[in-house]
KETOR-391359 format. One record per atom (N, C-alpha, C): x, y, z. Coordinates in steps of 0.05 Angstrom, whole numbers, padded with zeros to 5 digits, always signed. Each point is the difference from the previous one (the first is absolute). Layout:
N
XYZ/...
END
This chain:
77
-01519+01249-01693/-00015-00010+00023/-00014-00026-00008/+00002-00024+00018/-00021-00013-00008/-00023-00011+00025/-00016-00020-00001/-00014+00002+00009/+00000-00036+00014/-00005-00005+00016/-00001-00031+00017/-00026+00003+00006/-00011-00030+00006/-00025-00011+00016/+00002-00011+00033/-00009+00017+00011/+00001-00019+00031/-00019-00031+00000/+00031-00022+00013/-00030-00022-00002/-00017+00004+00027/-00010-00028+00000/-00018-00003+00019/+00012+00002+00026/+00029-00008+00005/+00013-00002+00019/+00017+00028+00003/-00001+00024-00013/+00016+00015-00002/+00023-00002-00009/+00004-00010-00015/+00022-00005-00018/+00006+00017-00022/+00010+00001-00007/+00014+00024-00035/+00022-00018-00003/+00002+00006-00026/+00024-00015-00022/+00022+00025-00007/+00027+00006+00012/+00013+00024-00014/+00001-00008-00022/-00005+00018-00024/+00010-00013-00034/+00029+00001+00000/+00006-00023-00009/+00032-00015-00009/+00016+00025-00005/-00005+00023-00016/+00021+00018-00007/-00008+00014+00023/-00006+00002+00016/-00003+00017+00022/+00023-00011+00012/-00003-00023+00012/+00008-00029+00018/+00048+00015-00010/-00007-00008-00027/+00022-00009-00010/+00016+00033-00004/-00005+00022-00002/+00003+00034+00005/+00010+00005+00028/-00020-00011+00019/+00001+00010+00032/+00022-00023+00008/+00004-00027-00011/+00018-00015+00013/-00020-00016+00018/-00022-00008+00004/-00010-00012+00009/+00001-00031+00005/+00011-00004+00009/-00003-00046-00005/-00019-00007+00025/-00009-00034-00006/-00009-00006+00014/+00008-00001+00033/-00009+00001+00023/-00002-00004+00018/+00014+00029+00012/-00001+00020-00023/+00015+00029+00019/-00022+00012+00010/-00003+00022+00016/-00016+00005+00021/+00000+00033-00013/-00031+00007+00001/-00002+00022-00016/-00013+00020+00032/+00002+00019+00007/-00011+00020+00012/-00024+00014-00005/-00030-00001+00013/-00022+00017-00016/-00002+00022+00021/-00006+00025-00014/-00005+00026+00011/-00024+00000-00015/-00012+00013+00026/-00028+00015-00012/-00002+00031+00012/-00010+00016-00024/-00011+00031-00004/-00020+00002+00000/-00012+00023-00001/-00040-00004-00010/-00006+00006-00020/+00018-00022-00013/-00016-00009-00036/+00019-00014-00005/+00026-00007+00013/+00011-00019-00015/+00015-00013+00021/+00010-00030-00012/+00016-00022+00007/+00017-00006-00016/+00026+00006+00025/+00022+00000-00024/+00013-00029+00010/+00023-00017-00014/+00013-00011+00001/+00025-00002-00004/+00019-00003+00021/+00031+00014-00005/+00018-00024+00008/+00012-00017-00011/+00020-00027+00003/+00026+00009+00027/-00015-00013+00012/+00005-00005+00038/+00033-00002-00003/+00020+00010+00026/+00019-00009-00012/+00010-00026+00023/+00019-00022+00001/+00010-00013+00019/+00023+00007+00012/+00003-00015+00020/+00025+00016+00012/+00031-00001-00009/-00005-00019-00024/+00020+00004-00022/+00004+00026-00013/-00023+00009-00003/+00005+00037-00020/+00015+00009+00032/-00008-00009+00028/+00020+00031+00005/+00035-00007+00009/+00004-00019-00013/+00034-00022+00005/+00009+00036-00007/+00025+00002+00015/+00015+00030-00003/-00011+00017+00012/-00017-00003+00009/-00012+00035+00009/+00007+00000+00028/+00004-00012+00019/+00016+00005+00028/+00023+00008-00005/+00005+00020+00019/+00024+00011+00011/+00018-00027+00003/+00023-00003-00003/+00017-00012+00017/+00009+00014+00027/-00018-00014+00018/+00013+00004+00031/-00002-00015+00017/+00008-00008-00012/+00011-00032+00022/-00027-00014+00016/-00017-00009-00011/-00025-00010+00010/+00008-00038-00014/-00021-00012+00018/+00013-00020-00009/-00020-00010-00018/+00002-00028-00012/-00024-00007-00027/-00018-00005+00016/-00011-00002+00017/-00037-00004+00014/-00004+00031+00005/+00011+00014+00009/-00002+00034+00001/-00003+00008-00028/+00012-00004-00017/+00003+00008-00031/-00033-00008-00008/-00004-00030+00010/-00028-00011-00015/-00020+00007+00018/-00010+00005+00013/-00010+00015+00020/-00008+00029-00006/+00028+00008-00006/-00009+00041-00014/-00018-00010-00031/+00009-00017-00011/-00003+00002-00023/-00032-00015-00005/+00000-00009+00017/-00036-00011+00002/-00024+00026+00012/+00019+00018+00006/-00023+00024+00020/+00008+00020-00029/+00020+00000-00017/-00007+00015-00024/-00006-00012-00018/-00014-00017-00007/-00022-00017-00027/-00018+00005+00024/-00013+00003+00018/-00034+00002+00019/+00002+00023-00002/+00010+00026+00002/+00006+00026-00005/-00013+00004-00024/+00012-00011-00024/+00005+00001-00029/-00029-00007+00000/-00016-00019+00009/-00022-00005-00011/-00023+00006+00014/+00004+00020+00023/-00019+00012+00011/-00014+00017-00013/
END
């Protein structure tokens, strides 16, 4: 376990082996959940993670991007 400082702005630093373990890079988009005692942080996915996961049935590519934008808002509800 380790331990971070909140700044003044609410900010935290993930530590580098954390960063570089979880796959983290700059500008990826992390997800916070909160429990009552904790805040977790879980690496958001884009709508690149869900390329393959539609059925093929004959929908066309704005239907395809369309489903696939209401499952990443799903995903991160």
């Amino acid at each position: 376990m380790q331990t971070v400082k909140v700044l003044p702005k609410g900010q935290i630093t993930i530590p580098k082996d954390v960063r570089k373990q979880m796959g983290i890079k700059v500008g990826d988009t992390l997800v916070i959940e909160e429990t009552d005692d904790k805040v977790v942080l879980k690496k958001g996915k884009t709508i690149f993670d869900y390329a393959g996961t539609l059925p093929d049935i004959g929908m066309s590519i704005k239907e395809m991007r369309e489903k696939a934008i209401e499952e990443v808002a799903k995903d991160r509800a």
